[in-house]
C-alpha positions as CSV (number, residue, x, y, z in Angstrom):
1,X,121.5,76.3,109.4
2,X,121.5,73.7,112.0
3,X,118.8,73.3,114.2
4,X,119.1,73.7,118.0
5,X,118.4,71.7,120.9
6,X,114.9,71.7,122.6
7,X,113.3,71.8,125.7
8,X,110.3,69.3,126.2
9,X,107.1,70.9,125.7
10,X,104.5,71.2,128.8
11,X,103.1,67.9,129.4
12,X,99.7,69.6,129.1
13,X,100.2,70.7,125.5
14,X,98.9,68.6,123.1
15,X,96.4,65.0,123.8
16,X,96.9,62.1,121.5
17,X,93.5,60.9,120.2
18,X,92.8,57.0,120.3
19,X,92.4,55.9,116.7
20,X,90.7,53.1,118.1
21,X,87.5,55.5,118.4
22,X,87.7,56.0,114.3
23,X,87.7,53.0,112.6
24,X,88.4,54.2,109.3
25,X,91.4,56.4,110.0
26,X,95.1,55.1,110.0
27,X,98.2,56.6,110.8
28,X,100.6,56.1,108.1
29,X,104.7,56.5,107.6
30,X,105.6,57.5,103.9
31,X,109.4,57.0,104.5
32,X,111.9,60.2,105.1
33,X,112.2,63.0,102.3
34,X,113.8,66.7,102.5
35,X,112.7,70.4,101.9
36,X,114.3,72.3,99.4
37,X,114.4,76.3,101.3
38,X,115.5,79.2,99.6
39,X,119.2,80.7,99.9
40,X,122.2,78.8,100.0
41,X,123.0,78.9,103.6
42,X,119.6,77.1,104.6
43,X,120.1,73.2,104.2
44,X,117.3,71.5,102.8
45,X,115.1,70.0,105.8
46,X,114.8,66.5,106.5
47,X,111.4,65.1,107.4
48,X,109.2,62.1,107.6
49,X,106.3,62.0,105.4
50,X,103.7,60.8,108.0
51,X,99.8,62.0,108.7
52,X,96.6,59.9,108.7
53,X,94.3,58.4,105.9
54,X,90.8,57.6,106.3
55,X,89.2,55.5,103.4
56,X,85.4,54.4,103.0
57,X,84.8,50.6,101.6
58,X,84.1,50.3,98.3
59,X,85.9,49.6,95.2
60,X,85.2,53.0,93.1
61,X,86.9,56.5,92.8
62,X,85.7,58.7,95.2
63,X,86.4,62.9,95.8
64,X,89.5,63.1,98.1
65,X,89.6,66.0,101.6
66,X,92.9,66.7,102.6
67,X,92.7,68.4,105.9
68,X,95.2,70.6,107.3
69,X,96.2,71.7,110.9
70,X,97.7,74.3,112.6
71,X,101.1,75.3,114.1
72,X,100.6,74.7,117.8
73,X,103.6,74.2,120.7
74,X,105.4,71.4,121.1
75,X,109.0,70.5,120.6
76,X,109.5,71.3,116.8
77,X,107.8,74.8,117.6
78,X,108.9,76.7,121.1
79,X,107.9,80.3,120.3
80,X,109.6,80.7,124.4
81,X,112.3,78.6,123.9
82,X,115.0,76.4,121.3
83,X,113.2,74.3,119.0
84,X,114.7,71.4,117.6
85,X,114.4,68.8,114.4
86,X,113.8,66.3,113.8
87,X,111.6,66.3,117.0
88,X,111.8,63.5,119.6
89,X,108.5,63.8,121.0
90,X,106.9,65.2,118.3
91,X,103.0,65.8,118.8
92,X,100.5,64.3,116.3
93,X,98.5,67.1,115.9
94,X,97.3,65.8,112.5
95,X,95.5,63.3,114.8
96,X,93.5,66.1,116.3
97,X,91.4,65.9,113.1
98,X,90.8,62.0,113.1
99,X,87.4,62.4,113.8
100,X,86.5,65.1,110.9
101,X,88.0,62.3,108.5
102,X,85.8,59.8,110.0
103,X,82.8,61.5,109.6
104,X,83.6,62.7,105.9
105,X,84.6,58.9,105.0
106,X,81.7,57.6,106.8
107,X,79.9,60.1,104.2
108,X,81.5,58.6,101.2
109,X,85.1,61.0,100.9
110,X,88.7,59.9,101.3
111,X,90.8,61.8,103.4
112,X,94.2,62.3,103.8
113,X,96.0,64.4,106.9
114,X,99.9,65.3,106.6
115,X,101.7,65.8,109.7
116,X,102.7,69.8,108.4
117,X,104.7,69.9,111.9
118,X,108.0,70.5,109.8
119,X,106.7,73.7,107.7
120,X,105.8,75.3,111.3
121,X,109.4,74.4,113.0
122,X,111.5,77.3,113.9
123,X,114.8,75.8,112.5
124,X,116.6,75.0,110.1
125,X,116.7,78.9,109.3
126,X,113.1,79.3,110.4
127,X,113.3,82.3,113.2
128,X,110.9,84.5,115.0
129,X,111.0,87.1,112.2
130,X,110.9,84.5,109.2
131,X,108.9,81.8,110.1
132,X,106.2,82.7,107.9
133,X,107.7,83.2,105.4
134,X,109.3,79.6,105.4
135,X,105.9,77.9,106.8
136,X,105.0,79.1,103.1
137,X,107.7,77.3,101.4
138,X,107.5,74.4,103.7
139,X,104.0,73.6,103.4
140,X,103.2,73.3,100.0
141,X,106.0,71.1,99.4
142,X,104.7,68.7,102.2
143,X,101.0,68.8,100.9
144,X,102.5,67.8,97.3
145,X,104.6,65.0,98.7
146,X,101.9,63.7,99.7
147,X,99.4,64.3,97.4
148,X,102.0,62.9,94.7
149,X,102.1,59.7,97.0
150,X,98.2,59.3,96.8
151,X,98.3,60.2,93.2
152,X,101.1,57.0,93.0
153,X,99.3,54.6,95.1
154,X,96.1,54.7,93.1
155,X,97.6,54.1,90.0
156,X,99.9,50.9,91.6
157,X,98.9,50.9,95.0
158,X,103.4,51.1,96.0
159,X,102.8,53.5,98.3
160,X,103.2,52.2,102.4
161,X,99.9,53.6,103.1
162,X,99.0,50.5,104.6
163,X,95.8,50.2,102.8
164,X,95.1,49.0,98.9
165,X,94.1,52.7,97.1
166,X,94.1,51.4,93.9
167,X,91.5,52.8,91.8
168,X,90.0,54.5,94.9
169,X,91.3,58.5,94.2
170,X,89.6,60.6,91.8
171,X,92.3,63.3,91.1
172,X,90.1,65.7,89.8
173,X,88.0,66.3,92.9
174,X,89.8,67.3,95.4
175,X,89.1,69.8,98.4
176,X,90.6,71.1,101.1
177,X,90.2,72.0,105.0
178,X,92.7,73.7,106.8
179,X,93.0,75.2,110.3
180,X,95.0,78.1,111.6
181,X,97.8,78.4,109.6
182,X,97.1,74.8,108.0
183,X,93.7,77.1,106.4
184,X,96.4,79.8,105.3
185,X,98.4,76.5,103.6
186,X,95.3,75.3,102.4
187,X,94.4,79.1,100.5
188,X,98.1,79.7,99.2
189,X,98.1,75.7,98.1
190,X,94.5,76.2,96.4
191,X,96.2,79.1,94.6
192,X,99.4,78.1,93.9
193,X,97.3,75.0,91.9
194,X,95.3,77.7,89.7
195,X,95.5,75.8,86.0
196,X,97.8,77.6,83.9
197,X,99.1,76.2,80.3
198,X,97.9,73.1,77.9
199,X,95.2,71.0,78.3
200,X,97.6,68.3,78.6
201,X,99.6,70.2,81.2
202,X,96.7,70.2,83.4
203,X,96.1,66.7,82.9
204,X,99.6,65.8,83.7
205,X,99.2,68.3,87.1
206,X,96.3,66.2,87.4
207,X,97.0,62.3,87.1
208,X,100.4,63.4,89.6
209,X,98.2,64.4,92.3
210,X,99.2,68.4,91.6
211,X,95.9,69.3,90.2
212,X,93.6,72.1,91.0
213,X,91.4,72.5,93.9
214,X,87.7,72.3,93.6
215,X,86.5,74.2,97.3
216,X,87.8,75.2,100.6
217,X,86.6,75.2,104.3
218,X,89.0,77.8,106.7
219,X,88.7,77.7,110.0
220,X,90.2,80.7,112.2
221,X,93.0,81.2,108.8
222,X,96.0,82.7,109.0
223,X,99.6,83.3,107.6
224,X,100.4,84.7,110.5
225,X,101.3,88.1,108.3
226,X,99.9,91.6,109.6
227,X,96.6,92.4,107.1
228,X,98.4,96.2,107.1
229,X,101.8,94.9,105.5
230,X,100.6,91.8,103.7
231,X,97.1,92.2,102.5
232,X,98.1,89.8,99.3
233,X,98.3,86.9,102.2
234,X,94.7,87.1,102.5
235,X,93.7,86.1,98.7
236,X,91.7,83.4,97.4
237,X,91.3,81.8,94.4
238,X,87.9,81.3,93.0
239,X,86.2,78.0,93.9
240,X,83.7,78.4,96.8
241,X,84.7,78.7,100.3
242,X,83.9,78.8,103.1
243,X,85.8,81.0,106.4
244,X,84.8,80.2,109.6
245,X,86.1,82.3,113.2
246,X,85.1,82.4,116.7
247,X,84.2,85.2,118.6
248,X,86.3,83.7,121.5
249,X,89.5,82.7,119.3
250,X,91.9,84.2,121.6
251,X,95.0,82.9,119.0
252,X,93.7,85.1,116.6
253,X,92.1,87.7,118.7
254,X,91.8,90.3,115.9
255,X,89.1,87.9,114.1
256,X,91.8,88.7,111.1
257,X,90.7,85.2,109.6
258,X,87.3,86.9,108.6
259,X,89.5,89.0,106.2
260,X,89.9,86.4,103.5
261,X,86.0,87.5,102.9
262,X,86.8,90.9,102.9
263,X,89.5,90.0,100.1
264,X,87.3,88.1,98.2
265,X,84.6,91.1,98.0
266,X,87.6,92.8,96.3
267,X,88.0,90.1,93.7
268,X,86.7,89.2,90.2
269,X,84.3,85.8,91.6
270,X,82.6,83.4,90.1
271,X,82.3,81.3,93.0
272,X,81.0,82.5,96.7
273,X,82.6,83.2,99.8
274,X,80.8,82.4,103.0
275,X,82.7,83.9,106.2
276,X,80.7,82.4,109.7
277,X,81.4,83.9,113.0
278,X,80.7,81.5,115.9
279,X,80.6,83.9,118.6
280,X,81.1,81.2,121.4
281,X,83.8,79.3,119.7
282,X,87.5,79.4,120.7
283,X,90.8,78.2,118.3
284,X,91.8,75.3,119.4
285,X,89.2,73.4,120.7
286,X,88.7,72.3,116.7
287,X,91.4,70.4,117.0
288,X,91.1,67.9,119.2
289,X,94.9,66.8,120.0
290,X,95.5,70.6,121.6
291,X,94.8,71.0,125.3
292,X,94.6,74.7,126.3
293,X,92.0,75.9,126.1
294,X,93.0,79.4,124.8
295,X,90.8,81.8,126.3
296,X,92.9,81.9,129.2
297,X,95.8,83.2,126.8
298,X,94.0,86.9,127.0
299,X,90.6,85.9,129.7
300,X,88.8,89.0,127.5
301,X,85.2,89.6,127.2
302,X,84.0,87.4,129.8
303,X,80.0,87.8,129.0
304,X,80.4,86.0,125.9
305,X,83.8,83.9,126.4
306,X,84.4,82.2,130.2
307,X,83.1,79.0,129.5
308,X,82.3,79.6,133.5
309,X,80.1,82.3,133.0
310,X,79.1,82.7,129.3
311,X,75.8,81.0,127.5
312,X,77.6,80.9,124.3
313,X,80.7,80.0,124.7
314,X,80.9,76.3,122.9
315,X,82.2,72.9,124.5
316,X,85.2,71.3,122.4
317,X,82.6,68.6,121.3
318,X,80.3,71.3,120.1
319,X,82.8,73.1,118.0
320,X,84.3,69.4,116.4
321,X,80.4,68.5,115.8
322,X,79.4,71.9,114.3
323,X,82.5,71.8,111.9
324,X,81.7,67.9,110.8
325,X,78.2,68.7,110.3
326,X,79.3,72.2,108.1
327,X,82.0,70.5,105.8
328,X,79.6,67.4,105.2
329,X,76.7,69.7,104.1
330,X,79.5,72.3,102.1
331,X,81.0,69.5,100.3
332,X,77.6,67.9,99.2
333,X,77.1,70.9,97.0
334,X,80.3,71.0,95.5
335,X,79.7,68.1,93.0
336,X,76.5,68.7,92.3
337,X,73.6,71.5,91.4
338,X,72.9,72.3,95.2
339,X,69.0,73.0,95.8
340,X,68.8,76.6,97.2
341,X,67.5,74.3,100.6
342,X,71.3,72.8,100.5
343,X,72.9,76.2,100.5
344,X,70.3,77.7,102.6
345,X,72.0,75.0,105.3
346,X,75.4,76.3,104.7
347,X,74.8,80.1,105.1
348,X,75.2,80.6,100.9
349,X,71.6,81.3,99.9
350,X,71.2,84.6,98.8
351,X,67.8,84.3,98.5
352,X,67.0,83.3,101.8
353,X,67.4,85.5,105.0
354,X,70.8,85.2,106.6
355,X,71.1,82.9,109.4
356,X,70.6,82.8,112.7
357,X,72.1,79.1,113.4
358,X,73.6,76.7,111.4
359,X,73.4,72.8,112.9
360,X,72.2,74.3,115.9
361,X,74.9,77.0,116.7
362,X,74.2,80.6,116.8
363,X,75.9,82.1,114.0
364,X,76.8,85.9,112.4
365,X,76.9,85.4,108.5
366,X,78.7,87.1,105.7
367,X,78.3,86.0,101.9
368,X,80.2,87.1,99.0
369,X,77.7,86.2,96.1
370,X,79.6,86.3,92.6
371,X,80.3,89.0,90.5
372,X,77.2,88.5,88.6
373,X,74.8,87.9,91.2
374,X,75.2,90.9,93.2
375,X,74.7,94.9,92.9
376,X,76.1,96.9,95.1
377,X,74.5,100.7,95.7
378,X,76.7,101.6,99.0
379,X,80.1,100.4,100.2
380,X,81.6,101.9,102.9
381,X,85.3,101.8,101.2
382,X,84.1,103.8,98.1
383,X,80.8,105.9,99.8
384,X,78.8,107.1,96.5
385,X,76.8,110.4,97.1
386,X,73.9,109.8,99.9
387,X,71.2,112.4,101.2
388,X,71.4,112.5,104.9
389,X,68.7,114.0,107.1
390,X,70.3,117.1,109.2
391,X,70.0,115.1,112.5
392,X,71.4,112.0,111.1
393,X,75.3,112.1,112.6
394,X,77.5,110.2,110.0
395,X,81.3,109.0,110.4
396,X,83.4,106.6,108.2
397,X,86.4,104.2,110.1
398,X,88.4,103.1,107.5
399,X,89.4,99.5,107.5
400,X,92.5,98.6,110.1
401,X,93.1,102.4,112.2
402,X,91.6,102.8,115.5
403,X,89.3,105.5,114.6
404,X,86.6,105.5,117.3
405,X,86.6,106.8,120.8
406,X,86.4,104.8,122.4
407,X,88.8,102.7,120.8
408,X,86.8,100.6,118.1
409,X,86.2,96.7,119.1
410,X,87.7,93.9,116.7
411,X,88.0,93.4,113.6
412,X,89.5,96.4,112.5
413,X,87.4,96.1,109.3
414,X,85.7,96.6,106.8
415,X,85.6,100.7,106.5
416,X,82.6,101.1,108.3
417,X,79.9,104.3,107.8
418,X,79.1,104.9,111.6
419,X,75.7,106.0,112.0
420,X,73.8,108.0,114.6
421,X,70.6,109.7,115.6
422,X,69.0,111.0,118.7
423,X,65.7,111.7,117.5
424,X,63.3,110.4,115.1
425,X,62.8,110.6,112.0
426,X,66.3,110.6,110.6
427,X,67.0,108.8,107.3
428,X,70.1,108.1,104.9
429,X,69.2,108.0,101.1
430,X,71.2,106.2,98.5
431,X,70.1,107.6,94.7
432,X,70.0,105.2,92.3
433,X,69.0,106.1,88.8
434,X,65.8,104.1,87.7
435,X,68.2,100.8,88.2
436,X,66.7,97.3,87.3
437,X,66.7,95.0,89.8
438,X,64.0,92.8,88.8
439,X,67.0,90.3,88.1
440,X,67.8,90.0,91.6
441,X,65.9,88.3,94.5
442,X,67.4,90.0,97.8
443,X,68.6,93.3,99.2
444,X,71.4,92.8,101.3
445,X,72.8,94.8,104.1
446,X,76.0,94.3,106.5
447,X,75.1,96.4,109.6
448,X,76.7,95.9,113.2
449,X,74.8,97.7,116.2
450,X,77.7,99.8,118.1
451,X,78.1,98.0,121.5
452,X,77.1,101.4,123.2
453,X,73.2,101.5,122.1
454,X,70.8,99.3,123.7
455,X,68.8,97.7,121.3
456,X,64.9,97.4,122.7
457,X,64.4,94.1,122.1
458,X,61.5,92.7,120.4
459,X,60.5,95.5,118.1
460,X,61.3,97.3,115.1
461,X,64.4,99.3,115.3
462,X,64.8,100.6,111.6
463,X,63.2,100.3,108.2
464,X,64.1,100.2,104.7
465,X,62.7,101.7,101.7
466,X,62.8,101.4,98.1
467,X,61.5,104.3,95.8
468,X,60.9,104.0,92.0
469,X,60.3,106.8,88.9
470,X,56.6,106.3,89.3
471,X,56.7,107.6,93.0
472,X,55.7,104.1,94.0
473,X,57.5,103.5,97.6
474,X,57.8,100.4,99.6
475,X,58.4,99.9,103.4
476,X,59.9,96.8,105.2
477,X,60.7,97.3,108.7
478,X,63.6,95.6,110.6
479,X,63.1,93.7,114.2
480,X,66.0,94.2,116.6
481,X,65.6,90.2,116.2
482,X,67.9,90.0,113.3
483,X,70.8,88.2,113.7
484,X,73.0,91.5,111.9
485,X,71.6,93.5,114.7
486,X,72.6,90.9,117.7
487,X,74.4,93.1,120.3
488,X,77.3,91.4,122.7
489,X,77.3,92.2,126.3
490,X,80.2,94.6,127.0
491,X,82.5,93.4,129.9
492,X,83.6,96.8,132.0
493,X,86.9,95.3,133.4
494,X,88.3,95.0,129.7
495,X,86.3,97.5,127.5
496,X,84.9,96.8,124.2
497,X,86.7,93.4,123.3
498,X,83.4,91.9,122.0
499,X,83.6,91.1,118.4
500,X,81.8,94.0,116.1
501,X,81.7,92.4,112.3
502,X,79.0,93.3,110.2
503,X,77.0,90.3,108.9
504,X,74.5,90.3,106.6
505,X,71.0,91.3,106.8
506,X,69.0,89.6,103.6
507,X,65.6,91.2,102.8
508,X,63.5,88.5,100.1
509,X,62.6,91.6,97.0
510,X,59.5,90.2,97.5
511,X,58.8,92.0,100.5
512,X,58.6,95.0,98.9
513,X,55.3,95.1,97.3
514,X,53.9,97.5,95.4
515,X,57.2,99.4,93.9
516,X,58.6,99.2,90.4
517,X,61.9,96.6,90.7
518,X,62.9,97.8,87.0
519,X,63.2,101.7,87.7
520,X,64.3,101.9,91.8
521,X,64.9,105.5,92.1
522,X,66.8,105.3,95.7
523,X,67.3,103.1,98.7
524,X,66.7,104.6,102.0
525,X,67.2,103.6,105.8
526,X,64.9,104.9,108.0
527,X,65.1,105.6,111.7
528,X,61.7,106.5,112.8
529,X,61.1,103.6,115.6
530,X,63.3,104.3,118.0
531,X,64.5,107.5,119.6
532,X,68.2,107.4,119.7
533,X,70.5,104.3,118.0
534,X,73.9,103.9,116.8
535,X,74.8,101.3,114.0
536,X,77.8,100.5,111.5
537,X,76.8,100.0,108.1
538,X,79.8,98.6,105.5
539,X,77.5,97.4,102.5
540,X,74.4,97.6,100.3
541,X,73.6,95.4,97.6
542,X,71.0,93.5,95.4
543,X,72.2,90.1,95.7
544,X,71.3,86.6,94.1
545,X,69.7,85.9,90.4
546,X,66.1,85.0,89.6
């Protein structure tokens, strides 16, 4: 299909970034090469294998970050317009990222940045209806391109990069970071590299660069497919990872990034899942070669988003520092036996209270612990039996319909157990029958206050209870401090549009003296401290191993 002519893009669309400011990144040109795309009428796609590279000194082989960005406007992508490629003044938005390479090779990691403009171009057969479905196609064939190119110049160093790699790429560590749909590349690339076969198939996969991926940081994911027709786009595969939104991403205003974590709850894991909510953050400002700032694409929930109004809402150089500082301290406990202090610092401690900031940014936290390491007593999607007091008003929202009045805020998920009360003492009861927890060191809940009830600040709110065959009982209340039960202003002139995602609540077993952790009888929430409340509860579990 031949591609048609294009308009220039805004002249505020996109920045270019001075690589004088980054020493150690390069732009680099890898020579022309095609995409093969599915169905004869669809020529294969010419395209120049550029991007940027960013090396530390040193002589040794070293872990390798290939970072990913997203499909944003410019002359290869006019969502209003005719797009056209090749593109004349095509934007560098692989640049954008020049100073999260610097940081991670000023930290010892190579790093290497396609330009994945080409998988996001709507041409070359690419429309408004299918350009998903070919960014998929696309993009993994640019990221091995590349990656085989690395993999060649380490071995003889051939390879226009403009710097000697030889000997400098360890094959078998490699990690990715993707944003926006560069995160969705990044997943579907980490999954599509799964070993499969021989020992010596891997090792081929391996030395040419097409080996599996060790860890993942997402930020604000997407393939840009609705959850409700293509949940299977939200899979992972199982190496830890980390999924990080912000509550002011006005790109993906449905927060549907965070549902790669809900996915991975789903899965058989080995490996956790962190998902981060940075309430102040918007989309682009993580990459630093897009201008707009896109809360003025849908000026929403003013309280927590007009950077002229809000307290939380996060500067671009905020948002590029918190994400430098993250990946540095996620990747240092990829290669190694992390100290429960390192994951503590990332948000994947399960033995430590969630948190309430990470390097200095208020944060909501999620963590999917593996398989092994957790117990779950209550999920919302599959309710087991519970004993609710008669005053105790109870209602489930099932993941992705608008089942509240009024209409429920985003995300549209998990399924949610809506509780209410108007009086104390109301309680809901989970039975358990003489279950052995001794194992574990937390109790974990996900709760979300509803935006309606206002929280007294300052005092306990809730408690929770464990009971055990002896008719031993413990009590540990709950502050309206916790980070799970942070409420978000409303904003009256456009109704609930502050984010509602349940994060997790982490109480230390230890806190629970005086009950039997071998023979726990039941799990109860208690709602004596306050007289009237409303919260969303999606999850109870026992999470983390002794």
């Amino acid at each position: 299909m031949v591609p048609g002519l294009a308009l220039a893009p805004p002249p505020d669309a996109f920045l270019t970034p001075d690589l004088a400011d980054f020493p150690l990144v390069r732009s680099y040109d890898l020579g022309m090469s095609s995409l093969a795309q599915s169905g004869e009428e669809f020529d294969p796609m010419p395209l120049a294998l550029t991007g940027a590279i960013a090396l530390p000194p040193g002589d040794s082989p070293i872990p390798w970050i290939v970072v990913l960005h997203g499909r944003h406007a410019g002359c290869h992508f006019q969502p209003e317009a005719i797009s056209q490629w090749p593109c004349d003044s095509e934007p560098r938005f692989d640049l954008g990222f020049a100073y999260l390479a610097q940081s991670l090779a000023e930290t010892g990691y190579g790093v290497l940045i396609p330009n994945l403009n080409a998988a996001f171009s709507e041409t070359y057969g690419a429309t408004s209806d299918t350009r998903s479905e070919f960014a998929d196609q696309r993009s993994g064939q640019i990221i091995d391109a590349h990656l085989t190119r690395l993999a060649q110049a380490h071995r003889d160093d051939n390879s226009s990069f403009g710097i000697s790699l030889t000997g400098r790429v360890d094959l078998t560590r490699l990690a990715m970071v993707g944003h926006s749909m560069g995160g969705g590349a990044a997943a579907l690339s980490a999954v599509q590299r799964l070993s499969e076969g021989s020992a010596a198939a891997l090792q081929s996969r391996i030395v040419s660069g097409l080996g599996p991926i060790a860890a993942l940081v997402l930020i604000s994911p997407t393939r840009s497919y609705p959850i409700a027709e293509r949940a299977d786009a939200y899979q992972l595969p199982d190496v830890p990872t980390a999924v990080i939104a912000g509550g002011c991403d006005r790109d993906i205003f449905d927060l549907s990034s965070l549902y790669y974590v809900e996915t991975a709850r789903q899965q058989t894991r080995t490996m956790p899942v962190a998902g981060i909510l940075l309430p102040g953050a918007n989309h682009n400002y993580f990459n630093a070669a897009v201008a707009e700032d896109d809360y003025y694409r849908q000026p929403d929930n003013g309280p927590l988003c007009n950077p002229q109004r809000s307290r939380d809402r996060l500067s671009r150089v905020a948002q590029e520092t918190f994400l430098s500082q993250y990946t540095q301290a996620f990747l240092r406990t990829v290669w190694s036996t992390p100290a429960e202090s390192d994951l503590a610092e990332i948000g994947m401690a399960p033995s430590r209270a969630a948190p309430r900031e990470l390097f200095g940014q208020s944060v909501l936290s999620a963590l999917v612990s593996p398989n092994t390491q957790r117990y779950t007593v209550f999920d919302a999607e599959n309710a087991p039996a519970t004993i609710l007091t008669a005053g105790l008003k109870a209602t489930f929202c099932e993941a992705l319909p608008d089942c509240q009045h009024p209409s429920r805020p985003y995300p549209h998920f998990p399924t949610l157990l809506t509780l209410g009360w108007e009086a104390v003492t109301e309680s809901l009861q989970v039975p358990l029958e003489g279950v052995n927890v001794s194992d574990f060191t937390s109790l974990e809940l996900r709760l979300a206050p509803a935006p309606s009830w206002p929280i007294p600040q300052g005092q306990p709110v809730l408690a929770v209870v464990l009971r055990d065959r002896q008719g031993g009982a413990a009590r540990v209340e709950i502050l309206s401090t916790v980070p799970a039960l942070r409420r978000f202003e409303a904003d009256p002139t456009h109704g609930n549009t502050a984010p509602l995602y349940p994060s997790a609540l982490r109480i230390p077993l230890g806190q629970f003296a005086g009950v039997d952790l071998t023979a726990l009888t039941s799990v109860e929430l208690v709602f004596d401290q306050v007289p009237q409340g409303k919260l969303h509860l999606a999850s109870i579990e026992f999470v983390g191993q002794n």
